[in-house]
C-alpha positions as CSV (number, residue, x, y, z in Angstrom):
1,X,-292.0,-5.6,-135.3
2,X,-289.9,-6.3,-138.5
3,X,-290.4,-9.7,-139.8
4,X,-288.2,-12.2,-141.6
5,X,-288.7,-11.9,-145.9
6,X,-291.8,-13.5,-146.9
7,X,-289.6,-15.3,-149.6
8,X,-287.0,-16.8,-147.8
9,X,-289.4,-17.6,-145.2
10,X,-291.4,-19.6,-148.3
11,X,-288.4,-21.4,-149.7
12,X,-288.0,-22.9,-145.8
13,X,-291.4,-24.2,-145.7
14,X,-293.0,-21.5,-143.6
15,X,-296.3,-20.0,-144.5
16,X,-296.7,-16.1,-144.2
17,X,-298.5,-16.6,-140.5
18,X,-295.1,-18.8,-139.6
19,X,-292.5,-15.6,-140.3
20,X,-290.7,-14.8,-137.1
21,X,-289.4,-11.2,-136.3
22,X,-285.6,-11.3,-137.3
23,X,-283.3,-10.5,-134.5
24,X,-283.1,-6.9,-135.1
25,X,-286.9,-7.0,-135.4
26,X,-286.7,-8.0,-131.6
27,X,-284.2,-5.8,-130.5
28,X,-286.3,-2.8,-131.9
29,X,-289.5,-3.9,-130.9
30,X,-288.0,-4.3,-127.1
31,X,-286.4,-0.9,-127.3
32,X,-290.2,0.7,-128.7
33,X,-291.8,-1.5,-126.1
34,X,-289.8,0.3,-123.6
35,X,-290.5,3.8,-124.8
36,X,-294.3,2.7,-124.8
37,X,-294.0,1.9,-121.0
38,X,-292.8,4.8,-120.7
39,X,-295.7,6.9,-121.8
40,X,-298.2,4.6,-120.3
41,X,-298.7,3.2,-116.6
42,X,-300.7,0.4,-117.5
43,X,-301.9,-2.3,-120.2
44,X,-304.6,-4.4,-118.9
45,X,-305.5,-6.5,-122.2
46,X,-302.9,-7.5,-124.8
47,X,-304.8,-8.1,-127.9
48,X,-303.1,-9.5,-130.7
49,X,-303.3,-11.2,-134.0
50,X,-302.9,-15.0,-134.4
51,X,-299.8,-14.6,-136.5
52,X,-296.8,-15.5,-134.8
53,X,-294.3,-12.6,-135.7
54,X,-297.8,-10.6,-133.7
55,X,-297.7,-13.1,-131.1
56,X,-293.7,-12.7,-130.8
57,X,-294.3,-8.8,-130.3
58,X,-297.0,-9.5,-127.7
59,X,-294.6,-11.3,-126.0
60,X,-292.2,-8.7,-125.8
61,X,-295.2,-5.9,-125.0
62,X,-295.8,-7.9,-122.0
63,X,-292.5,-8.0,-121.0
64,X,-293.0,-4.5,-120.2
65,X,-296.8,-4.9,-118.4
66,X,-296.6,-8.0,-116.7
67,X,-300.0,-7.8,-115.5
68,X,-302.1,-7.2,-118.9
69,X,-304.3,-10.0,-119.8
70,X,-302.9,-11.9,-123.0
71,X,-305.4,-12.5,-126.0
72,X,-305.3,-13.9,-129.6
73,X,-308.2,-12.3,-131.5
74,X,-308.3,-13.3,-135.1
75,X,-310.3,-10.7,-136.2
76,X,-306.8,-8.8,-136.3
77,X,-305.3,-11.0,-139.4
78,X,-304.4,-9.1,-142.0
79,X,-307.9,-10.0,-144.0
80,X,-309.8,-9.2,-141.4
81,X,-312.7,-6.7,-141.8
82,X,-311.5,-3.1,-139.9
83,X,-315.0,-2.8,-138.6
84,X,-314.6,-6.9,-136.8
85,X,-312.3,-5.7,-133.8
86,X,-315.1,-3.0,-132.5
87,X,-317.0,-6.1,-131.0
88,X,-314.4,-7.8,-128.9
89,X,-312.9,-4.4,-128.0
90,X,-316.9,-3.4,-126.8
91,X,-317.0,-7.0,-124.6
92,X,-313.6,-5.5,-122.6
93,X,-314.5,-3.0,-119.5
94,X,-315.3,0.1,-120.4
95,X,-311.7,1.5,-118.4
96,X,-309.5,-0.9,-119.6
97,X,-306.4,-0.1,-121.8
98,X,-306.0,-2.6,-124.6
99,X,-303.1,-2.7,-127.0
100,X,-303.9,-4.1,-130.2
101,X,-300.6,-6.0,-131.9
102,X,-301.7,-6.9,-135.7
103,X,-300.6,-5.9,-139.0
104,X,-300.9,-3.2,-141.8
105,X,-302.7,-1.7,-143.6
106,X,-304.9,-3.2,-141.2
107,X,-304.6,-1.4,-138.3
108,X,-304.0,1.7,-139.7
109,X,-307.8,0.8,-141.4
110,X,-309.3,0.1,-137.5
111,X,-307.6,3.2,-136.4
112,X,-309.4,5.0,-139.5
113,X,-312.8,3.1,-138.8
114,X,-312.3,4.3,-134.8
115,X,-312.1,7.6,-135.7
116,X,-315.1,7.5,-138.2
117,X,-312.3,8.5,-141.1
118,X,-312.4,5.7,-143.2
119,X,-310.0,7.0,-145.7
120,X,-307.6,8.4,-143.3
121,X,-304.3,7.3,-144.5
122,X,-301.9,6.9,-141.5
123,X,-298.3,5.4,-141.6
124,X,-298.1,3.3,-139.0
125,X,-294.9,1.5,-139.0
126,X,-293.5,-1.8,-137.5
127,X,-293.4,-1.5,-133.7
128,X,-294.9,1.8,-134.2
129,X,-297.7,2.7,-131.4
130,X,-300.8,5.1,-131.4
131,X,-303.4,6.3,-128.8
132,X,-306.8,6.2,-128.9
133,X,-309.0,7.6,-126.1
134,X,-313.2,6.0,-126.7
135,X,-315.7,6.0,-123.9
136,X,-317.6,3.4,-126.0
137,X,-315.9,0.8,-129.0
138,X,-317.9,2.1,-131.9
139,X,-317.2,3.4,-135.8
140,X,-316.2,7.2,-135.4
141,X,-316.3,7.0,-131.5
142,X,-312.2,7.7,-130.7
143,X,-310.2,10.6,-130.2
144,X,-306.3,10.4,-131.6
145,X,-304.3,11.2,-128.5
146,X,-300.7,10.6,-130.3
147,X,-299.1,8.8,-132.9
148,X,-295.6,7.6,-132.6
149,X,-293.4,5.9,-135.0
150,X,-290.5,3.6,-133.6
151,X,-287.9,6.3,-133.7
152,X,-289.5,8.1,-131.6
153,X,-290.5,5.3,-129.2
154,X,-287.1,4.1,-128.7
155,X,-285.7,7.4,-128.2
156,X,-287.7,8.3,-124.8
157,X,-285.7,7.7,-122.1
């Protein structure tokens, strides 16, 4: 979700993995969230990155499925290799539905390396969602079900 400036978080003392979501940030990641349980019945494993504006949306994803399994992974930092989140995904059941809470360009470059399009461009935005349907966590091994930006989230009803 939308996070606080990176400056003003700076001149308080907060390093970039410190920035909160702003308020709005919240409100429009709750409002997505809610479109996204919507579309989906389930979420068994909430992966997300270390950061705490990540952790902050994970918190509101699982809001919405109070039974997914919570997880910090690092390898979704920002600086992270695309090509480090196949392995933990591959240790998960083979059934399960994982959402993956991290940052860009980063996810947008796992997405790619899923898909076996490593210079797809996608524009996934804050609190933005996508789907990806794999039988096996591997480079090129996904199929794109949908992509949704936040607009379009928050206006299923």
């Amino acid at each position: 979700g939308p996070a606080g400036d990176k400056g003003a978080c700076q001149r308080r003392g907060l390093s970039d993995d410190e920035r909160p979501l702003t308020p709005g940030g919240r409100r429009k990641t709750g409002k997505a969230a809610d479109g996204l349980a919507r579309l989906l019945e389930s979420v068994d494993v909430i992966a997300c990155s270390p950061l705490l504006r990540a952790r902050q949306t994970a918190d509101i994803l699982a809001r919405r499925f109070k039974n997914a399994r919570r997880v910090v992974w690092a390898q979704l930092k920002p600086d992270a290799g695309c090509d480090t989140v196949i392995a933990p995904l591959a240790a998960l059941s083979d059934d399960a539905t994982v959402a993956l809470v991290g940052h860009e360009p980063h996810l947008s470059g796992v997405i790619a390396a899923l898909l076996g399009c490593r210079g797809l461009k996608l524009e996934l935005k804050k609190a933005g969602s996508c789907l990806l349907s794999l039988d096996k966590p591997r480079r090129g091994a996904a199929k794109l079900v949908w992509l949704l930006q936040p607009k379009q989230l928050r206006a299923l009803r």
